[in-house]
Backbone as JSON Lines, residues from 0, in Angstrom:
{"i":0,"aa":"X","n":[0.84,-1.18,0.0],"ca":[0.0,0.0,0.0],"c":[0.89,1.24,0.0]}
{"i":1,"aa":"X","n":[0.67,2.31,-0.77],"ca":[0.73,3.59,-0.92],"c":[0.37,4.33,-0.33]}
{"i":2,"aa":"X","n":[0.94,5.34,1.1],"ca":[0.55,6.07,1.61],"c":[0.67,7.52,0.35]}
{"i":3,"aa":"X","n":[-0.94,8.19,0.56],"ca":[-0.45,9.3,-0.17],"c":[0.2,10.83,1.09]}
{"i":4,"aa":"X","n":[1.74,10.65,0.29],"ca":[2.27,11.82,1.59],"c":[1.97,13.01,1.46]}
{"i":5,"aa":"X","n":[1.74,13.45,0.38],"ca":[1.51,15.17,0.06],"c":[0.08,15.2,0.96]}
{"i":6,"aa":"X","n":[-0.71,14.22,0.47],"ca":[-2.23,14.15,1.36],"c":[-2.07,14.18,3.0]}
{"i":7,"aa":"X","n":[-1.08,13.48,3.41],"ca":[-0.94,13.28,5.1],"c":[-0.39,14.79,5.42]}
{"i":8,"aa":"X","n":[0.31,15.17,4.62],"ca":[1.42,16.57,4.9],"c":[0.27,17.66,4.82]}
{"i":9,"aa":"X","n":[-0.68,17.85,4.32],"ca":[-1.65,18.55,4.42],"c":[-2.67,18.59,5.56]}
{"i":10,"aa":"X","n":[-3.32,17.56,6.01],"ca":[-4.32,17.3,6.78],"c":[-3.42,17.3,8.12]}
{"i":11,"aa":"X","n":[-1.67,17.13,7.89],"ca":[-1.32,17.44,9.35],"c":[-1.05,19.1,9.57]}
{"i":12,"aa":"X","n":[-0.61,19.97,8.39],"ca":[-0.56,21.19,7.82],"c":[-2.01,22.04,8.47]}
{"i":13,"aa":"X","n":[-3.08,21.45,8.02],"ca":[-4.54,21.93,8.27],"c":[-4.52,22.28,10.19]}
{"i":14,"aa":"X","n":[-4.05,20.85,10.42],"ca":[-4.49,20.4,11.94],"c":[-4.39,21.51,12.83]}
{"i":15,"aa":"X","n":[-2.37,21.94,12.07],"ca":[-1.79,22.48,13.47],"c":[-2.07,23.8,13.4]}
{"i":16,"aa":"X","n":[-2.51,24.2,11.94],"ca":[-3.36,25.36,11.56],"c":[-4.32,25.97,12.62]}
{"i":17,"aa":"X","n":[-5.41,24.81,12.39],"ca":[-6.85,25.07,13.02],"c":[-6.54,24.74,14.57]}
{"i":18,"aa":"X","n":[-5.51,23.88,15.09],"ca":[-5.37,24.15,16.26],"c":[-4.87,25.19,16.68]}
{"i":19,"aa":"X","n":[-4.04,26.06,16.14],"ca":[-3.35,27.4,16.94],"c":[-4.32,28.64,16.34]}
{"i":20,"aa":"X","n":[-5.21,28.36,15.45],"ca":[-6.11,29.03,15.67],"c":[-7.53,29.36,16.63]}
{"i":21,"aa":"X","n":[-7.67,27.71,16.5],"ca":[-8.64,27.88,17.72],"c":[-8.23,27.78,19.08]}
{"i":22,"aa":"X","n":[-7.29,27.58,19.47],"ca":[-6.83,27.93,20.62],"c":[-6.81,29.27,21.26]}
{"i":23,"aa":"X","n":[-6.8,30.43,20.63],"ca":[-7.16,31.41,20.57],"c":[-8.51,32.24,21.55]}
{"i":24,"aa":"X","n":[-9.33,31.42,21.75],"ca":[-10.36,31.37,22.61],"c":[-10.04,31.13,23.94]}
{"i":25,"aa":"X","n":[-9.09,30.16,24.2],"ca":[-9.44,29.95,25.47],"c":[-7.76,29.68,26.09]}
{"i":26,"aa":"X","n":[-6.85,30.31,25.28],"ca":[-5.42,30.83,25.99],"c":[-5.16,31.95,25.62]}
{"i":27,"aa":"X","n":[-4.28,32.93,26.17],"ca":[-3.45,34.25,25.16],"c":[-2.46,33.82,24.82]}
{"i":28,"aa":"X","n":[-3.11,33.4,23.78],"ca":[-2.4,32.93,22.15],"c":[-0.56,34.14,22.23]}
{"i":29,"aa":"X","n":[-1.15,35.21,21.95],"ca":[-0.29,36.53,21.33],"c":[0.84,36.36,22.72]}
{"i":30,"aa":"X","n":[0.59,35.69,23.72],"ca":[1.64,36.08,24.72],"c":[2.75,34.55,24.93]}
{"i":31,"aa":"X","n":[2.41,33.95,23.56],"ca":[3.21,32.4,23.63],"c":[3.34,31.91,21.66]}
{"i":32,"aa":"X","n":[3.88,32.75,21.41],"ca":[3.78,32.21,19.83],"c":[4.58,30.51,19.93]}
{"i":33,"aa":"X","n":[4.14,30.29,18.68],"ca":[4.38,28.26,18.44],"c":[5.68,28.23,18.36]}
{"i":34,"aa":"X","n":[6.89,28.63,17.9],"ca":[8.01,29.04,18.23],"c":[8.84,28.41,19.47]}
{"i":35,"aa":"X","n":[8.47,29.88,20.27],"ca":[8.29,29.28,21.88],"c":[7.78,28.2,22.72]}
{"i":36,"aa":"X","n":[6.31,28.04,22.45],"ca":[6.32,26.88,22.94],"c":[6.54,25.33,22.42]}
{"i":37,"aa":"X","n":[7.44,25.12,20.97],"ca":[7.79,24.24,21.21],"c":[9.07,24.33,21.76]}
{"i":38,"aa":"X","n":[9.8,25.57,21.76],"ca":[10.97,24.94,22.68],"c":[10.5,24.69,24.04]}
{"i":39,"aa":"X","n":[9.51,25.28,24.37],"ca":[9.48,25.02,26.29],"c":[9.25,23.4,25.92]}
{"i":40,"aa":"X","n":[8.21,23.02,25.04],"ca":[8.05,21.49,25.06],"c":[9.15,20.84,24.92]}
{"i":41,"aa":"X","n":[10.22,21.34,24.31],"ca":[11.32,20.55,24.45],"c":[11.73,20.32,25.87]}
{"i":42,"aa":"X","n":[11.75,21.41,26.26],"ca":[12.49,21.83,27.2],"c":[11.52,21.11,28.76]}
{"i":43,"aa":"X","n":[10.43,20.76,28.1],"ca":[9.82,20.34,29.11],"c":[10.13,18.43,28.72]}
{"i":44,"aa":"X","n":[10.21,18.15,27.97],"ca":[10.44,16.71,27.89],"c":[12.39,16.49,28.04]}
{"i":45,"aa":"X","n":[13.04,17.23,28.25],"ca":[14.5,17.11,27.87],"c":[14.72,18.41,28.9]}
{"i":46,"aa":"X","n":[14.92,18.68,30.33],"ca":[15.28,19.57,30.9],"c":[16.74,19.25,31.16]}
{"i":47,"aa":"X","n":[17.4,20.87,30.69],"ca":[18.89,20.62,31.29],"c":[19.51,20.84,29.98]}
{"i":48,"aa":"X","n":[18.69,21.32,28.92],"ca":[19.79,21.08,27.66],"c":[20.3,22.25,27.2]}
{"i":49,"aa":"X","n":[21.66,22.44,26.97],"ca":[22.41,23.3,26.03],"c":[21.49,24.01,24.99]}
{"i":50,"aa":"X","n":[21.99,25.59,24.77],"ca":[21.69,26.28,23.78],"c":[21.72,25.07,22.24]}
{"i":51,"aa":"X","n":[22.84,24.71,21.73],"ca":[23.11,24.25,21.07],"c":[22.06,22.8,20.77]}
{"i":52,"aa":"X","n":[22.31,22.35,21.48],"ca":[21.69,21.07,21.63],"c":[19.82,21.04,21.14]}
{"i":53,"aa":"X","n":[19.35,22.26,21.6],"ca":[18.35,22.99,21.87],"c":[17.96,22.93,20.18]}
{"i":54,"aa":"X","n":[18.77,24.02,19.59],"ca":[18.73,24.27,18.52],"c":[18.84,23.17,17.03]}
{"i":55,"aa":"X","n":[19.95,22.17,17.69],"ca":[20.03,21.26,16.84],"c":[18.93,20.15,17.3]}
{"i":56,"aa":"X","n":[18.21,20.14,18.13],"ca":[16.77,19.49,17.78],"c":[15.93,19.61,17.42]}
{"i":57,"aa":"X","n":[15.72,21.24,17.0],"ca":[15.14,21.97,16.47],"c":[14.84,22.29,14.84]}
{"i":58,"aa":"X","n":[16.52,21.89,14.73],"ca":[16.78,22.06,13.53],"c":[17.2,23.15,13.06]}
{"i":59,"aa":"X","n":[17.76,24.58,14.0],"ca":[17.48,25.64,13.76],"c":[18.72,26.53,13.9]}
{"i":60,"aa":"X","n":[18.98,27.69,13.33],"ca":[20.67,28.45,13.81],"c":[20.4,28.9,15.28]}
{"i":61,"aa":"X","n":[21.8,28.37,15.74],"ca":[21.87,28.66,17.36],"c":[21.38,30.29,17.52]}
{"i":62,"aa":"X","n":[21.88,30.94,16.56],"ca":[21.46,32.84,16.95],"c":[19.81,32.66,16.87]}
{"i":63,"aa":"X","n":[19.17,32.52,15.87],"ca":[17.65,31.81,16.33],"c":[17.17,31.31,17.69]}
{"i":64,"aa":"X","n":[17.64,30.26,18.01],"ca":[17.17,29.92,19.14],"c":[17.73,30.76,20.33]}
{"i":65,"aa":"X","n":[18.55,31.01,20.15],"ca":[19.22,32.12,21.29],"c":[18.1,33.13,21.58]}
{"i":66,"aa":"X","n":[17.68,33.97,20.13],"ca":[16.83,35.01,20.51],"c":[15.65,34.73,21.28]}
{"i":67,"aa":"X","n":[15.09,33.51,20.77],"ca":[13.98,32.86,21.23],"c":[13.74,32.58,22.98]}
{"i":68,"aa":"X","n":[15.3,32.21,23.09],"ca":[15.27,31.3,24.66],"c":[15.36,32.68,25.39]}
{"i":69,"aa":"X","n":[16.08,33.79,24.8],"ca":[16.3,35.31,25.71],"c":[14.82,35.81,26.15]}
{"i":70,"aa":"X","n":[13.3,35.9,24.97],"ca":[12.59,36.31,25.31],"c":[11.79,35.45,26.44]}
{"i":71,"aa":"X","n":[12.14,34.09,26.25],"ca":[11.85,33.31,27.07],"c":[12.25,34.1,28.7]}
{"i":72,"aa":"X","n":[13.56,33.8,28.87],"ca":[13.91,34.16,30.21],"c":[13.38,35.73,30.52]}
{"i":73,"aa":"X","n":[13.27,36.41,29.46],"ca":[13.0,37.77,30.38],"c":[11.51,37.85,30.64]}
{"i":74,"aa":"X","n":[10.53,36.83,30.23],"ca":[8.95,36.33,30.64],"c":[9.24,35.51,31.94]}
{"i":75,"aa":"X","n":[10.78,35.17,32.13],"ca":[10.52,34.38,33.86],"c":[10.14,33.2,32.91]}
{"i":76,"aa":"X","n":[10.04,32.47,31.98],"ca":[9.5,30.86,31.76],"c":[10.82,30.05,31.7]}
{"i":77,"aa":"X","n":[11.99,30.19,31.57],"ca":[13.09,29.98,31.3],"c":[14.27,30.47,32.05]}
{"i":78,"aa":"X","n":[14.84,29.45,32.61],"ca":[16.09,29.8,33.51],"c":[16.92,29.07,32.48]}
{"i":79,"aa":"X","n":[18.26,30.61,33.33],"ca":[19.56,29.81,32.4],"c":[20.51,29.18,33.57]}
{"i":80,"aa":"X","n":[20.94,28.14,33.86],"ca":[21.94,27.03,34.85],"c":[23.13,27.35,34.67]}
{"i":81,"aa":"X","n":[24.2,27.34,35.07],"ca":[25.35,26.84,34.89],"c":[25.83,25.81,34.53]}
{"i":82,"aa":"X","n":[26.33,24.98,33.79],"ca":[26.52,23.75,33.2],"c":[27.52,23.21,34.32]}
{"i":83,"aa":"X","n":[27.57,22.79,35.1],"ca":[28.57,22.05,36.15],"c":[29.71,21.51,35.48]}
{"i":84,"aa":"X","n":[29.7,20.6,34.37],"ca":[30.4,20.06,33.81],"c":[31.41,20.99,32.3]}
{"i":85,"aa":"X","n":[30.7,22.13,32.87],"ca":[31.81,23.13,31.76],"c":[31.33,24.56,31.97]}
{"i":86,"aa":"X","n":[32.07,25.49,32.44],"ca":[31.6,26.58,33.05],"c":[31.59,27.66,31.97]}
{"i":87,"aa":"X","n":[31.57,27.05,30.96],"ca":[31.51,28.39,29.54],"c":[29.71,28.21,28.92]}
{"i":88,"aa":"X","n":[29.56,27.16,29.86],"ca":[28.08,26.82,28.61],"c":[27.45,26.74,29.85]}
{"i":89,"aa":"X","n":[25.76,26.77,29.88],"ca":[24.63,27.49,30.3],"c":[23.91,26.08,30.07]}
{"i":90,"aa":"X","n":[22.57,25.33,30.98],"ca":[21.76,24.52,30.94],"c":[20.13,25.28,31.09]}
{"i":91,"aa":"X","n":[19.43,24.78,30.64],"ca":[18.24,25.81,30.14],"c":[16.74,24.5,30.73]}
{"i":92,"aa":"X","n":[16.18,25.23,31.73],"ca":[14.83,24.38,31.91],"c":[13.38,25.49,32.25]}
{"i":93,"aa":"X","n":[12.65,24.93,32.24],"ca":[11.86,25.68,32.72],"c":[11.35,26.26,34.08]}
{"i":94,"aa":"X","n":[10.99,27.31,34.0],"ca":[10.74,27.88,35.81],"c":[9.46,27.04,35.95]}
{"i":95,"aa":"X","n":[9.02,27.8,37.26],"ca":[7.9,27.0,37.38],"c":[6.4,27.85,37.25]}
{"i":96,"aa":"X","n":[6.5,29.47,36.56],"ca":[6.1,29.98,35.57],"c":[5.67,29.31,34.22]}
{"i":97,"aa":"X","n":[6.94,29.09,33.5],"ca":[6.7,28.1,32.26],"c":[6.2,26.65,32.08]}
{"i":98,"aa":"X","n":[7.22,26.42,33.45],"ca":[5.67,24.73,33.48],"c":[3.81,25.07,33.79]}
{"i":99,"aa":"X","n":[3.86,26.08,34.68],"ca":[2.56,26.02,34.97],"c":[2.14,26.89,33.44]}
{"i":100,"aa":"X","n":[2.89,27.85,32.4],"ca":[2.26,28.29,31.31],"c":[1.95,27.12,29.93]}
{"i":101,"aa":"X","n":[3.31,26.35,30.01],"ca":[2.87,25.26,28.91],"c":[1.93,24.19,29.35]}
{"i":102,"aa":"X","n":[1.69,23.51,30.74],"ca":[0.83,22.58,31.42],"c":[-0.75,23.36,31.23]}
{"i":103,"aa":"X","n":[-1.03,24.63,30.87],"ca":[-1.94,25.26,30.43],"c":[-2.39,25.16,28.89]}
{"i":104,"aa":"X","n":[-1.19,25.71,28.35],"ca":[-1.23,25.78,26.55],"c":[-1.58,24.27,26.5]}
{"i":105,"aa":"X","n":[-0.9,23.11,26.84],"ca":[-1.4,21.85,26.52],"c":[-2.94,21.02,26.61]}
{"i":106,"aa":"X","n":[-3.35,21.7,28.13],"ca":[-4.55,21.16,28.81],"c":[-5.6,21.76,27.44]}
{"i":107,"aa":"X","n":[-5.37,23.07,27.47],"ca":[-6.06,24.09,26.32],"c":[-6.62,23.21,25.04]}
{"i":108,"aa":"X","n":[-5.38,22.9,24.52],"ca":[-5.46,22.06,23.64],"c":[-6.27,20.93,23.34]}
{"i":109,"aa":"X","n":[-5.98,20.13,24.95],"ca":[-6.29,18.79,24.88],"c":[-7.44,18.82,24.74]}
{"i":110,"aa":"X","n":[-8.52,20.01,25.66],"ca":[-9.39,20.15,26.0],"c":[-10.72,20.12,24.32]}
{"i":111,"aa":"X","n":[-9.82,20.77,24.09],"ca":[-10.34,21.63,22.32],"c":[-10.11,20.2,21.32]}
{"i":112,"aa":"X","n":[-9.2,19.52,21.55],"ca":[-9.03,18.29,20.91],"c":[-10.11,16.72,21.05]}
{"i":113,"aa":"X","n":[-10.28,16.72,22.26],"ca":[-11.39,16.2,23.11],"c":[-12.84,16.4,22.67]}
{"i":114,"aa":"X","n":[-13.05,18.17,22.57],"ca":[-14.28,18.26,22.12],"c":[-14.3,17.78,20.84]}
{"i":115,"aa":"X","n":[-13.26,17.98,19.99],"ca":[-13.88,17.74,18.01],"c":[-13.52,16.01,18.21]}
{"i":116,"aa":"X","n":[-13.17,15.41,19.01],"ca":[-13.05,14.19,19.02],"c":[-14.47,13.33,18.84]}
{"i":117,"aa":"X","n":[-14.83,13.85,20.41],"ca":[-16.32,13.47,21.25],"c":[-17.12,13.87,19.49]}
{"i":118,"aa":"X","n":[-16.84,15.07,19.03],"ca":[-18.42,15.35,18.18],"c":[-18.24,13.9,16.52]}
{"i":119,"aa":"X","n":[-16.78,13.03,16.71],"ca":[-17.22,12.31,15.79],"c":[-17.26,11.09,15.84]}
{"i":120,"aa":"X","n":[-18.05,10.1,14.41],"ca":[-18.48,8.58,14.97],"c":[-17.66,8.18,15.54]}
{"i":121,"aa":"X","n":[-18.09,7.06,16.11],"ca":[-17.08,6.17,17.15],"c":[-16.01,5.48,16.2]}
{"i":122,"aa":"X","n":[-16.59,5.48,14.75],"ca":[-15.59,4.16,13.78],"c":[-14.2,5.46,13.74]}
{"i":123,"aa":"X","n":[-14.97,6.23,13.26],"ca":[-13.22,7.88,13.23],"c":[-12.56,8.0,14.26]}
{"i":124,"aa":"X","n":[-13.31,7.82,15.83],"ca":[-12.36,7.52,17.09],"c":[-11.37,6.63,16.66]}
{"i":125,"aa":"X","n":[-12.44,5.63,17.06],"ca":[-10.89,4.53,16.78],"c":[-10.3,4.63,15.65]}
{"i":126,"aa":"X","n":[-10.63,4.95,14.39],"ca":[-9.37,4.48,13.59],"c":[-8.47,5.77,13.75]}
{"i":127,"aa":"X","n":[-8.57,6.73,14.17],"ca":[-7.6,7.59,14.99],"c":[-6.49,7.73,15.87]}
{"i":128,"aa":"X","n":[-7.22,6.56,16.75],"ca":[-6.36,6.08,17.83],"c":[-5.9,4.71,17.5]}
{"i":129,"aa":"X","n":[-6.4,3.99,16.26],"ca":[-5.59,3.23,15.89],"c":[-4.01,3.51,15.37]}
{"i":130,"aa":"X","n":[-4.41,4.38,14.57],"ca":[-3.04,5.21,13.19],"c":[-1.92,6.09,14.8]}
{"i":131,"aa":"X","n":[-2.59,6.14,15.85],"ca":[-1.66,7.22,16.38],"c":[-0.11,6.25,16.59]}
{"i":132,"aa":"X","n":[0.16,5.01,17.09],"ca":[1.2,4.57,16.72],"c":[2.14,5.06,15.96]}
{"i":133,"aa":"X","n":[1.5,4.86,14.85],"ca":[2.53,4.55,13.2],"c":[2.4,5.89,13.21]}
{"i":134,"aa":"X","n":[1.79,7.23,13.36],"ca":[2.31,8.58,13.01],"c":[3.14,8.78,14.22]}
{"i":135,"aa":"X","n":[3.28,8.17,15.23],"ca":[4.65,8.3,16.06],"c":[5.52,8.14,16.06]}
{"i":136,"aa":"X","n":[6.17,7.0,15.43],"ca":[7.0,6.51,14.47],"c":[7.41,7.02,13.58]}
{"i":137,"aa":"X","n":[6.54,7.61,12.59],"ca":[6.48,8.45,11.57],"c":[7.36,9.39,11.88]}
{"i":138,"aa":"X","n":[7.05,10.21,12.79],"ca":[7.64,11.31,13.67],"c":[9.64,10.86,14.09]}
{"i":139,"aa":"X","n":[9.03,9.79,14.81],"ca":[10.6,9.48,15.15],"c":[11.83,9.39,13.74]}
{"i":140,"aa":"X","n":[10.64,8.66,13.07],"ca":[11.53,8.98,11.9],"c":[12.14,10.21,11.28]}
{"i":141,"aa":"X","n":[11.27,11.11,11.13],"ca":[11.64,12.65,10.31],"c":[12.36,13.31,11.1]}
{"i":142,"aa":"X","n":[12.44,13.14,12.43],"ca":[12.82,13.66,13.51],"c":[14.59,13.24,13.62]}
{"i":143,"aa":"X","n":[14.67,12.14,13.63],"ca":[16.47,11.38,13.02],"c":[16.34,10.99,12.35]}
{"i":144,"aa":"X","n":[16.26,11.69,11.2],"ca":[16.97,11.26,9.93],"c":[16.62,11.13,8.75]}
């Protein structure tokens, strides 16, 4: 079987669309662009990591993420560490500002995700939560390599 990818790359394109749009309602959107919070999500699944490190999971130029993680810390969501193990480089996690702001942006989400879930047949549930596997995978894949 033939997955069609331009078709999956769209409907996931649409998703994250209509999710950061409708999210809009019921977080301040304008005070957390997608940017930011996927680094806090990084930063919330991987606490302790290097500028660098940061960036190259990202995929992104360290001066990029730099600017990013600065506006971070001067919102208080983002502390910068001392790296114990090398005193030229900086370890980066979240305060407990930014956990309690992304543990919000997420719930937000889930919440909004939940409802368009609930409103469809039960056969689109499951085969939803069937496929979520293999688009995890999916993920791991594009993600290395």
């Amino acid at each position: 079987m033939q997955v069609d990818a331009w078709l999956l790359a769209e409907v996931i394109t649409r998703l994250r669309r209509v999710l950061r749009a409708s999210i809009r309602s019921e977080y301040p959107w304008e005070s957390l662009p997608m940017a930011r919070v996927e680094l806090m999500q990084r930063l919330r699944e991987e606490p302790g990591l290097r500028l660098n490190d940061l960036a190259a999971r990202h995929r992104l130029a360290s001066n990029t993420v730099s600017t990013l993680v600065q506006h971070l810390v001067t919102a208080g969501l983002v502390s910068r560490q001392p790296d114990p193990g090398d005193r030229r480089a900086v370890l980066l996690r979240l305060t407990a500002a930014g956990e309690r702001m992304i543990t919000d942006w997420q719930a937000a989400h889930q919440r909004r995700m939940a409802s368009a879930l609930a409103g469809l047949p039960e056969a689109d549930q499951r085969a939803i939560q069937a496929v979520l596997p293999a688009l995890s995978r999916l993920v791991d894949r594009l993600e290395n390599g």
